[in-house]
C-alpha positions as CSV (number, residue, x, y, z in Angstrom):
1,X,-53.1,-76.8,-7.3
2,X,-50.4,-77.6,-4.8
3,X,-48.3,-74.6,-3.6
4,X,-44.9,-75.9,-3.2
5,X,-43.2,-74.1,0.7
6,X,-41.2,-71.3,-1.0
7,X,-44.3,-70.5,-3.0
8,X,-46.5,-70.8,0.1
9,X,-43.9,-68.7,2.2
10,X,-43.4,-66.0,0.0
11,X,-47.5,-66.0,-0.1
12,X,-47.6,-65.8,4.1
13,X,-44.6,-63.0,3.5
14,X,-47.1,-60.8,1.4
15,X,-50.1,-61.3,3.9
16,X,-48.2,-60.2,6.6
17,X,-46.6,-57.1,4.7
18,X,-50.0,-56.1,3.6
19,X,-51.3,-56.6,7.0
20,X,-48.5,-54.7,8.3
21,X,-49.3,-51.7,6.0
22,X,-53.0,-51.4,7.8
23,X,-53.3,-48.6,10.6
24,X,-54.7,-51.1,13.8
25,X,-56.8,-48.0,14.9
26,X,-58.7,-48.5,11.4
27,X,-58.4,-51.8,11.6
28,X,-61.9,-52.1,12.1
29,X,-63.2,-50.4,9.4
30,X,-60.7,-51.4,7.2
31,X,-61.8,-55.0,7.7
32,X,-65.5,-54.5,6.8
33,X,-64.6,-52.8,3.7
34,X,-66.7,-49.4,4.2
35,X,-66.5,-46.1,6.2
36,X,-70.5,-45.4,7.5
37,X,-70.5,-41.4,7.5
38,X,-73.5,-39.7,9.1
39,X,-74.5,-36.2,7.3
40,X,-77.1,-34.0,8.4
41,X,-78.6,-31.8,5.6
42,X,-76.9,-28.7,5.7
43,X,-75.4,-26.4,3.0
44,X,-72.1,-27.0,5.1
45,X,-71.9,-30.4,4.6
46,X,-73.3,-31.2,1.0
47,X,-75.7,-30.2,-1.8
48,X,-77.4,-32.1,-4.5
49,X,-75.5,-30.6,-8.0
50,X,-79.0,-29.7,-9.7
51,X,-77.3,-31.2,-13.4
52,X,-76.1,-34.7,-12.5
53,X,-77.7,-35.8,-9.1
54,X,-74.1,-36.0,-7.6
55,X,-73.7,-35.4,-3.8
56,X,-70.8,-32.5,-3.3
57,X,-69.8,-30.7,-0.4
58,X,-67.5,-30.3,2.1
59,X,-68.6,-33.4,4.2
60,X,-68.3,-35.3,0.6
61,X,-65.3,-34.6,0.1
62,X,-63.9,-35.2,3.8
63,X,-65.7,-38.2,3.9
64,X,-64.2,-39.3,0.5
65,X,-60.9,-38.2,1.3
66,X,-61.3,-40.1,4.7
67,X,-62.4,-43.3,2.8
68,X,-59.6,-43.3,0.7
69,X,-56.8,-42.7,3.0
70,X,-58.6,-45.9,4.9
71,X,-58.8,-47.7,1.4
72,X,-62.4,-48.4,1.9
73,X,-65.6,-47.6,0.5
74,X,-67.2,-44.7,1.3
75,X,-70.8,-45.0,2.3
76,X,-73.0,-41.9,3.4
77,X,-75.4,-42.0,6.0
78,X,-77.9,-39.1,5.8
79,X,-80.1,-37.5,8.3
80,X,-82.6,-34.4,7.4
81,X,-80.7,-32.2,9.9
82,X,-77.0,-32.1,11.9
83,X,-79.1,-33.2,15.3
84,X,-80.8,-36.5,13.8
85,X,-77.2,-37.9,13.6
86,X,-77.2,-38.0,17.2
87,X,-80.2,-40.6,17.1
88,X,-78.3,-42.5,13.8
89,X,-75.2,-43.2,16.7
90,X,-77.7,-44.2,19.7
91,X,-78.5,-46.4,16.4
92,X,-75.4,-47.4,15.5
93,X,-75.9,-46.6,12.3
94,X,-72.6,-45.0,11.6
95,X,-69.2,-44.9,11.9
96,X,-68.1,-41.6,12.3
97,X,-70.0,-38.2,11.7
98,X,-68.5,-35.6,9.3
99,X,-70.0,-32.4,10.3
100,X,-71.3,-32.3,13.4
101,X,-70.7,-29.1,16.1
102,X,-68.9,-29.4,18.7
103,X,-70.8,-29.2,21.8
104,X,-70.4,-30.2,26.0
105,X,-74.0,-32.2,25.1
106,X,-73.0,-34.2,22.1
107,X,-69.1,-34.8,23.9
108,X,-71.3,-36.8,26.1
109,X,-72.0,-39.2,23.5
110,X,-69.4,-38.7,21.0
111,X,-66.0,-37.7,20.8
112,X,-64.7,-35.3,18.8
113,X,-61.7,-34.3,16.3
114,X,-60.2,-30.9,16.1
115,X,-62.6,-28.6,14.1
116,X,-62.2,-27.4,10.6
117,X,-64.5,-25.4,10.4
118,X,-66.2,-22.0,12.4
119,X,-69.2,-20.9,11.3
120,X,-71.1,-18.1,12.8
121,X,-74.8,-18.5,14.5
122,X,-76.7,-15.7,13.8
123,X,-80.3,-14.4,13.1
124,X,-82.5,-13.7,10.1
125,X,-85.2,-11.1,10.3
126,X,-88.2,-10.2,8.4
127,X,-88.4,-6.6,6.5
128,X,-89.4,-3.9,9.4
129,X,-88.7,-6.1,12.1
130,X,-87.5,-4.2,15.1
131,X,-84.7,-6.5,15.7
132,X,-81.4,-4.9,14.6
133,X,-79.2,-7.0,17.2
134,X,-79.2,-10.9,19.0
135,X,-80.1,-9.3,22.3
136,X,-83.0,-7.6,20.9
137,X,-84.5,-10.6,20.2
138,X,-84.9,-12.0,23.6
139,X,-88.3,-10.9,24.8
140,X,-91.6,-12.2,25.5
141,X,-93.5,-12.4,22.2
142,X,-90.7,-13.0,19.9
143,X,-90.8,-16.8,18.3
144,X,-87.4,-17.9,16.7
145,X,-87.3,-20.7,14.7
146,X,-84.4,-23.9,15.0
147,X,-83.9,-27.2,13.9
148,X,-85.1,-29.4,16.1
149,X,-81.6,-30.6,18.3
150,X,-78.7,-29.1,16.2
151,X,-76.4,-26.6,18.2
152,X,-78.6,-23.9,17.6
153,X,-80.9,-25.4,19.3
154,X,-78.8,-26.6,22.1
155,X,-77.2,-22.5,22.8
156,X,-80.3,-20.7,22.5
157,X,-82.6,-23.3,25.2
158,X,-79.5,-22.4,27.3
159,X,-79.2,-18.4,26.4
160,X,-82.9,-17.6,25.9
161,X,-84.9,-15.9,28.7
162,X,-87.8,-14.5,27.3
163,X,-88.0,-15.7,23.7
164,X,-90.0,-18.7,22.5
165,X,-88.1,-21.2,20.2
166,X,-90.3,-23.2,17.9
167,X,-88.6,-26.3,16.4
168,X,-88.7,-27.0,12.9
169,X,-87.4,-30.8,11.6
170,X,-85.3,-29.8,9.3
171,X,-82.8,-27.2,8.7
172,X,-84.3,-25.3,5.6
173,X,-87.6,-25.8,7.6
174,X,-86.7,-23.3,10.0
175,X,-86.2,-21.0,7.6
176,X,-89.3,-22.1,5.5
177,X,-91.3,-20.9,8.7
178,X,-90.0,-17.2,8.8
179,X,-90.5,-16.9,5.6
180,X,-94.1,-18.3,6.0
181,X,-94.8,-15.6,8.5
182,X,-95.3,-18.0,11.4
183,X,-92.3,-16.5,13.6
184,X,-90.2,-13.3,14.1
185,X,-86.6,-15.3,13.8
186,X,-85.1,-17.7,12.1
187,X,-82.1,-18.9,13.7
188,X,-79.4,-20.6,11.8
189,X,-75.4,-21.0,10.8
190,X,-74.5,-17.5,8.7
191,X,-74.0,-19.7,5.7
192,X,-77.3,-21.2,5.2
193,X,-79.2,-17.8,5.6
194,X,-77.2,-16.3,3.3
195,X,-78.0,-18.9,0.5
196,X,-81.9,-18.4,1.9
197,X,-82.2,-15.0,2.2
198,X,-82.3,-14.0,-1.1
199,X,-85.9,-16.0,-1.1
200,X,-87.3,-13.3,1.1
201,X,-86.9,-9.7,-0.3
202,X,-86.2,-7.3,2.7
203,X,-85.1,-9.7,4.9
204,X,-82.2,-8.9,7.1
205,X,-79.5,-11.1,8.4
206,X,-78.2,-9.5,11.8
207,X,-74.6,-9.0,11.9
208,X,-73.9,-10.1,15.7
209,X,-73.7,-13.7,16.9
210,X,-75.2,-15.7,19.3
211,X,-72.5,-18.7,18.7
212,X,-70.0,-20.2,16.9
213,X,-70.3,-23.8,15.3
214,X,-66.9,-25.4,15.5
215,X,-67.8,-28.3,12.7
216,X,-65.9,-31.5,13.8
217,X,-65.6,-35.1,12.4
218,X,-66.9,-37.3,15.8
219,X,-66.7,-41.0,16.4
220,X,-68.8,-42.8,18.8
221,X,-67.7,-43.1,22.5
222,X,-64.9,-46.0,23.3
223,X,-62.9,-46.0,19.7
224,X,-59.7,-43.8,20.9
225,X,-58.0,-45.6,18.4
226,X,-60.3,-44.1,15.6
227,X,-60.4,-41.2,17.2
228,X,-57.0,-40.5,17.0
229,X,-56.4,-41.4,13.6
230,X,-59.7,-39.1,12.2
231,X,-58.4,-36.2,14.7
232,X,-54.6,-36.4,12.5
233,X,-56.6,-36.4,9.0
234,X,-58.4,-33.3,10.1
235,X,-55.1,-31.9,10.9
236,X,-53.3,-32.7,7.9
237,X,-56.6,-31.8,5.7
238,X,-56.3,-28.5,7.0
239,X,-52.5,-28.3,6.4
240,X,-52.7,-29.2,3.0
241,X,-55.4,-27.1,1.8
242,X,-57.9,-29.7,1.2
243,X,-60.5,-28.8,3.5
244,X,-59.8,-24.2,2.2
245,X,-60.4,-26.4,-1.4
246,X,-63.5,-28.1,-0.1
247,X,-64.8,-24.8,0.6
248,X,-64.0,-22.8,-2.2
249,X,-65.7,-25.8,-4.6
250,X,-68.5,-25.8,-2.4
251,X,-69.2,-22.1,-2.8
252,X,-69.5,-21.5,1.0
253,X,-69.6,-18.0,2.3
254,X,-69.9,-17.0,5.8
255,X,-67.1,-19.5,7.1
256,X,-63.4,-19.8,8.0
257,X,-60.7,-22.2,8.2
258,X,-60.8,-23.5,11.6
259,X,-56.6,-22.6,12.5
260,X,-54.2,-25.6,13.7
261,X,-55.1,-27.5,17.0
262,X,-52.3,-26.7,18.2
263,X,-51.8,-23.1,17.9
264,X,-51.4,-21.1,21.1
């Protein structure tokens, strides 16, 4: 069928007005339809719900939120732990990363929005260690467990002197091997040993720190555009209460509300 020059110029009218309506720094995405979204396996990014096989969690819901503010698909990426994402971007497998912490390393190969979340790094002991504080720990002999590559990781190669880390590939996994007896540490974000510790009676979660993980969305180096546009989500997300919601629905504990990027 024909379309007669007022038709066809009222259709060019509505092309451009829709086109208009599209942020250029999500341009991008916006024009392949889907957000790629790298999770590593944590309790602070998502959980499995045990009744309908639904994904939820605070990286869910970001990345959702994200999606739909794009008005694209969202499209999870998963890794078995925070420092496999790393590899997915050498990769290119994703678009942005929703929970990954900030660190001088990773800002070598990503670039990062404000955080939203701060989450205390901390240890977990066995019943009658000796270790009642994160110095303690630091002597020949003692074997903490980490994930291979996440920040943990990354802070305690930097901090430890004495102390041997052993690497475990997956988050829960370095857990799984303090609880199998095969080290004197597990060391791990507050949150995720409190969910855990219950599965090892006696155990005793310190309450010093060795870090704070300041949870960030990143985007792959040379997208400043992207970058900007994620970094003002994050902001408003925090503003309006989604990300506090995120949290409460997700049942975290051991976590706060990462304040305004711009306070003093």
């Amino acid at each position: 069928m024909l379309i007669g020059g007022g038709a066809l110029l009222s259709s060019l009218a509505l092309v451009r007005n829709s086109l208009s309506q599209i942020d250029a720094r999500v341009a991008d995405l916006h024009a392949s339809g889907k957000i790629r979204a790298g999770i590593g396996q944590t309790p602070l990014a998502f959980a499995k719900d045990p009744a309908t096989g639904e994904m939820r969690g605070v990286a869910f819901d970001l990345g959702r939120a994200l999606a739909a503010k794009i008005g694209v698909a969202f499209q999870p990426v998963i890794y078995p732990r925070p420092g496999a994402v790393i590899d997915g971007l050498k990769a290119g497998e994703w678009d942005v990363a929703i929970s990954l912490g900030i660190d001088p390393q990773r800002a070598t190969e990503a670039d990062f929005s404000p955080p939203y979340l701060e989450v205390d790094l901390t240890y977990l002991v066995r019943a009658g260690s000796p270790i009642s504080t994160v110095p303690e720990a630091d002597k020949a002999g003692t074997r903490i467990a980490v994930p291979r590559g996440d920040l943990v990781d990354i802070l305690l190669t930097r901090q430890l002197k004495q102390a041997e880390l052993v690497r475990a590939d997956t988050v829960i996994g370095a857990f799984e091997l303090l609880k199998a007896g095969s080290v004197d540490v597990s060391a791990l974000p507050r949150p995720n040993l409190i969910q855990w510790s219950t599965q090892l009676p006696g155990s005793r979660l310190l309450a010093d720190r060795f870090g704070v993980n300041l949870v960030a969305i990143a985007v792959p180096k040379g997208h400043a555009g992207r970058l900007a546009y994620v970094s003002e989500f994050i902001e408003a997300a925090k503003a309006s209460g989604l990300v506090k919601e995120a949290i409460e629905r997700a049942g975290l504990k051991g976590v706060q509300l990462a304040p305004p990027a711009n306070r003093s």
